[in-house]
N, C-alpha and C positions, 0 to 999 in steps of 0.2 A: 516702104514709107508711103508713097503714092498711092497702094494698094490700101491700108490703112485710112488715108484721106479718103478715098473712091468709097468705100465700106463706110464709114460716116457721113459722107455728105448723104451717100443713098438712103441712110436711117435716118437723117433730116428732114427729106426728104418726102419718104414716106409719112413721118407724122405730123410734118404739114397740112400735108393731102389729109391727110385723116380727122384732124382737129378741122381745119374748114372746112370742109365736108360737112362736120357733124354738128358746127356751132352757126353757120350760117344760117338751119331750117332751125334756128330758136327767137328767129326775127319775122313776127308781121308785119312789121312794119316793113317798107319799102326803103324808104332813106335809111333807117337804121340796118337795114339788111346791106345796103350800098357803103354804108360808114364803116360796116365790121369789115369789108370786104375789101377796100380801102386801107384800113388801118394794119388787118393782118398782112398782107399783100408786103406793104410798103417796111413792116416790122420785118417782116422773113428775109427781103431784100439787104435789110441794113446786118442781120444778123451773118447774111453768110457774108457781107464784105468783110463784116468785122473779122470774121474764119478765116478767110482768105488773106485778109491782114496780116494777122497771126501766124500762119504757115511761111508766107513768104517775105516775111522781114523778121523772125525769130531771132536773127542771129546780127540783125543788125538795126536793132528797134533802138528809139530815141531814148537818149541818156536823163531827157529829162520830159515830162510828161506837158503833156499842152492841153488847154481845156476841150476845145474842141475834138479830142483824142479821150479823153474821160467822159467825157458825155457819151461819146460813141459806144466806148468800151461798158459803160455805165447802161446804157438803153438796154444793149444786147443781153448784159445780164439778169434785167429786169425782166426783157420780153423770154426769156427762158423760164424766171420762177413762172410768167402767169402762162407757162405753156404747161407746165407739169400740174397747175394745179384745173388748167383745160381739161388734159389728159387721165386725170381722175374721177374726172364729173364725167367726161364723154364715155369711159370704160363702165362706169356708174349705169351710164344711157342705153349698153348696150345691154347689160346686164336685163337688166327691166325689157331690153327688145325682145331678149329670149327668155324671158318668164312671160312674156303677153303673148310670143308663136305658141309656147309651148298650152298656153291656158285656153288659145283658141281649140288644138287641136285633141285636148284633153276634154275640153268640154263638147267637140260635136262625138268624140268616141263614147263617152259614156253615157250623156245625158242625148245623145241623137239630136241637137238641135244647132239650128244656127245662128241662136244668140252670139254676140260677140263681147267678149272681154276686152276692152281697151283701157291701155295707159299713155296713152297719147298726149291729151293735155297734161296726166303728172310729171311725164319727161319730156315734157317742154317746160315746165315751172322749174323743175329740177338743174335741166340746164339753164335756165338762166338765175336761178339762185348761185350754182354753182360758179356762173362766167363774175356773176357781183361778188362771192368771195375770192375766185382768184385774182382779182383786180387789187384788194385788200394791200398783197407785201406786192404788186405790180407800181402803185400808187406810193407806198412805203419808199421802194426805191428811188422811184425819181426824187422823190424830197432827197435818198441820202446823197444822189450825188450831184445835186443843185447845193443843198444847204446841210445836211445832217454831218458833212464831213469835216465839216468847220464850225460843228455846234461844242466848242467848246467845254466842258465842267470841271470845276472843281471840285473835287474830294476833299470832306477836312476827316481826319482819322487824330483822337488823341490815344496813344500809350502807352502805361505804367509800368514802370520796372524795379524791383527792388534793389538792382547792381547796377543800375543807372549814376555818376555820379551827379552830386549836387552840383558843380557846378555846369552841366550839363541839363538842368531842368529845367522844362520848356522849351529846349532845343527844337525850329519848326526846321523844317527838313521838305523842300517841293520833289518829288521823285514825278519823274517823267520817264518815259521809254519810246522807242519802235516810232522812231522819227519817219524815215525812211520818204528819206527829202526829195529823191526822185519821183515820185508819186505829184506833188504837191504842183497846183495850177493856178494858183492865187495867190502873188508878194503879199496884197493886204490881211489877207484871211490868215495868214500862217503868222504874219507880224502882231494881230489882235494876239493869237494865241500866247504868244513870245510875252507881249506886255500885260495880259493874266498874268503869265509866272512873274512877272516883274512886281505887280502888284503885291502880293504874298508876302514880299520883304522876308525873302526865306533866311534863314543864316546858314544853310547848306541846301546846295544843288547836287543832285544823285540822278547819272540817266544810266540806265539797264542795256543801252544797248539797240542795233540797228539803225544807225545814223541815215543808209544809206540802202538801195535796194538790190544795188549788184557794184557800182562802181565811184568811188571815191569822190569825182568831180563832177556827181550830182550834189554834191553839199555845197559847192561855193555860190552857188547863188543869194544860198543864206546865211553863211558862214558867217558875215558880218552882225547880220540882228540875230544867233544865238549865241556868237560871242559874245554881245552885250548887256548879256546877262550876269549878274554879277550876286556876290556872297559874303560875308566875312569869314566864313569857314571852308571858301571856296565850291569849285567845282568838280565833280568826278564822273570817270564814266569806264564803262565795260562794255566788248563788244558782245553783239547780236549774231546770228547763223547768217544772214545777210551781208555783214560787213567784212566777210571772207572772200565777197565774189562768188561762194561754190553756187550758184541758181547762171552762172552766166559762163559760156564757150570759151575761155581764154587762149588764144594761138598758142599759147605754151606756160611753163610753172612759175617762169621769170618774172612774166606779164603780169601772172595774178598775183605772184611778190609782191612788184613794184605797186601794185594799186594798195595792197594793205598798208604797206610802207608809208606811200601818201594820205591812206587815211589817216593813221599817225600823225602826220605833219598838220592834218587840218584838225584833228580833235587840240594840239596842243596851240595851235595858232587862235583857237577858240576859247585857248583860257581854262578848259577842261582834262584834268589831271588823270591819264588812265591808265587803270588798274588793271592788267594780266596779269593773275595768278599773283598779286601782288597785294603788301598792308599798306594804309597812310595813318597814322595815328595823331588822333587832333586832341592838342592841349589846350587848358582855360585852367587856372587858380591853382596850378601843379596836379590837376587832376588827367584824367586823360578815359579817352574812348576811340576805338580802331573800326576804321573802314577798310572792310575787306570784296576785294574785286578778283571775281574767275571772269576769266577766259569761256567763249560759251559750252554748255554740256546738255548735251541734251541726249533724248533716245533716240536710234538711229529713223533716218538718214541724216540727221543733225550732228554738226561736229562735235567731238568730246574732247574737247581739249583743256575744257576745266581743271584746273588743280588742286581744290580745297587746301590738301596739305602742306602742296608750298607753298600757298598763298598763307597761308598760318604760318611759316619758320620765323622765329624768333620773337614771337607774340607773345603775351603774358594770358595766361588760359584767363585770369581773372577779370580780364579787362572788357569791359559790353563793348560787344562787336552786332555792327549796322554788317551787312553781307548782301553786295550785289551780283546776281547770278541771271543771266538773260530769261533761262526758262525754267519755270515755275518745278518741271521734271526733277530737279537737281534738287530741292528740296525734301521730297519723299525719299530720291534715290540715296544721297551722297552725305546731306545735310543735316537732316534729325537724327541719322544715326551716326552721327561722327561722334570721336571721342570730347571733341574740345565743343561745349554750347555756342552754338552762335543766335543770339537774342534777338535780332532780324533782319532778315532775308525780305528784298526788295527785286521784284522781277516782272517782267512784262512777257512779252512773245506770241499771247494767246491773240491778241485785240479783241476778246470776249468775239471773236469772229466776223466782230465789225456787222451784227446781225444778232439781236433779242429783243426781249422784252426783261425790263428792270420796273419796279412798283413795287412801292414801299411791304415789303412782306413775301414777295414773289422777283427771282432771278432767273430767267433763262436763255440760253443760247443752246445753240446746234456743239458747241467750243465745249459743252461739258458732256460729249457722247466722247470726247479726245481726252482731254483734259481732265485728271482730277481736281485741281485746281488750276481756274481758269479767269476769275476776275476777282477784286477784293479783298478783304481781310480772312486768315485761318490761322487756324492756333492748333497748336501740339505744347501741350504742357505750359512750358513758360518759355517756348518759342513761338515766335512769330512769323508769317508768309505776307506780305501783300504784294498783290498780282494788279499793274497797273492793266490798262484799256488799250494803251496806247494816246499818241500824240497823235502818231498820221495813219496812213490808210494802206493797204496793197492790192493786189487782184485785183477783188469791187472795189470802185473806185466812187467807193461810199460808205455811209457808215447809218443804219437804222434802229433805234432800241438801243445801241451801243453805242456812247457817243465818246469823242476824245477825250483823254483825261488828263490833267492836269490833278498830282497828287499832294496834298499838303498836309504833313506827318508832324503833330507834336510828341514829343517825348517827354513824360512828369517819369517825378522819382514817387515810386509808391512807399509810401509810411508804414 
């Protein structure tokens, strides 16, 4: 393991060296050559404490996240996008070094003279075009983790079904996911979110899952303002791969028991009904429609513990069924080909990578090189997928291009 650390900080290391080296001679400037010098210096500094954090409190890192601690964690991984995109422009730099050795030595062999070929001032323009667009998602970041993680949206999504019952139309539905309450460093900012969904006036509440990011009694701090959310057709929820504990060391099997156990006990003290592998079926005017909740399933290293078909025993095939499933995977896998239709599947997991760009006609994340379905609405025939953003955050402890989502699902009956 040590060996491993020693092996990476030395690769660190080296491209430190290598990036100021090569970016500092793209300054005439005097102050500004002193400023990069400054700025990188003191970024490299913070980055390895951040590592050094990491390594030696792994196993016994805080249960609940602090701002000052996301900011940290936040810089470091900004000051790494704009290292890589350094690292492309510098390699760029050197490229052109050895096409202007080679053009010098090319031109006194053939033509006998000692004109010179230089690109000198183009790879100095070069570089510092390049140093302005790495700065680009450098700049992007800090906003996510000042403000972009707590930029809020609403989603409205209407629709139609032919086996919707009537008195189920216009059924709004807020679907939320991938809470993942330990992350969270602002009472206020998460409470705005809380009173969005309030706003909505949903008549059902639906969460997909990951309450929590390893351990159960990161929820109580907000246990009370998402309890307070409330429904007339109440609220449901299904676990996430996070709400197992499997991301965290547990002294033994007992331990990581007892912590799902107690999640149990805080999802139902929160008023939220949850569904392993299980149906709740909600009536209005003798009619009826079935919420159906798996257990998570995913592709591996994600747990599969889902169970479609016992979560179906004693269901009425005929009946529209809402189906929430944490990751979006189980839909392709398990879902459209099951024998019995399930009309829509509600999931989250991806957090669109907490990292694109969205514009009206154009979707992208890095989340769809993983993911087939990764953020939004999809359709198979006369079934339905939507893949929420997420509520909260993980890892980067920000969110850019992809911002929280708050999901809000009407349901009409199609004529």
């Amino acid at each position: 393991m040590i060996q491993r650390i020693l092996i990476f900080v030395t690769i660190l290391l080296v491209l430190d060296i290598y990036l100021f080296t090569s970016f500092k001679s793209y300054f005439n400037n005097a102050n500004l050559k002193l400023g990069f010098k400054w700025f990188y210096g003191i970024s490299a500094l913070v980055s390895y404490a951040c590592f050094a954090l990491i390594v030696l409190k792994f196993d016994n890192r805080p249960t609940q996240a602090s701002l000052w601690m996301n900011l940290w964690f936040g810089y470091t991984f900004a000051f790494i996008a704009l290292k890589l995109g350094m690292l492309l422009t510098a390699l760029l730099d050197d490229i052109l070094r050895i096409i202007e050795y080679l053009g010098k030595n090319v031109w006194k062999l053939f033509l006998h003279s000692d004109a010179k070929v230089a690109f000198a001032d183009r790879r100095k323009f070069i570089g510092q075009v390049g140093l302005g667009l790495a700065s680009i998602p450098f700049l992007g970041m800090l906003y996510g983790i000042t403000k972009g993680k707590y930029n809020y949206k609403v989603k409205n999504v209407s629709l139609a079904f032919k086996n919707l019952p009537k008195a189920f139309h216009g059924l709004k539905i807020v679907h939320i996911s991938d809470i993942h309450s330990g992350s969270f460093d602002d009472f206020d900012e998460v409470k705005h979110g809380v009173d969005l969904i309030k706003q909505q006036q949903a008549d059902l509440i639906l969460f997909t899952g990951d309450l929590v990011n390893n351990e159960a009694k990161e929820i109580v701090p907000y246990k009370e303002l998402f309890g307070s959310l409330e429904a007339p057709f109440g609220k449901f929820s299904t676990l996430g791969n996070h709400d197992y504990g499997t991301h965290k060391r547990w002294s033994s099997k007992e331990e990581k028991r007892e912590n799902l156990l107690e999640l149990f006990v805080h999802q139902k003290e929160m008023g939220f009904e949850l569904l392993n592998n299980q149906t709740f079926t909600l009536r209005k005017d003798n009619e009826e429609i079935d919420i159906v909740g798996v257990e998570n399933w995913g592709n591996p290293p994600f747990p599969q513990k889902g169970d479609l078909d016992k979560a179906l025993e004693g269901t009425l095939s005929e009946n529209f069924k809402i189906l929430l499933s944490h990751d979006p995977t189980h839909w392709d896998e398990k879902v459209v080909p099951h024998s019995q239709s399930i009309d829509l599947t509600l999931s989250g997991h991806t957090h669109g990578m907490q990292f694109g760009v969205e514009i009206p006609g154009f979707k992208w994340s890095p989340s769809k090189y993983i993911y087939k379905r990764w953020a939004g609405l999809y359709q198979n025939k006369e079934q339905y997928l939507y893949v929420n953003r997420g509520f909260g955050f993980l890892g980067f402890p920000g969110r850019v291009g992809i911002w929280p989502e708050i999901t809000v699902i009407t349901l009409e009956q199609k004529s």
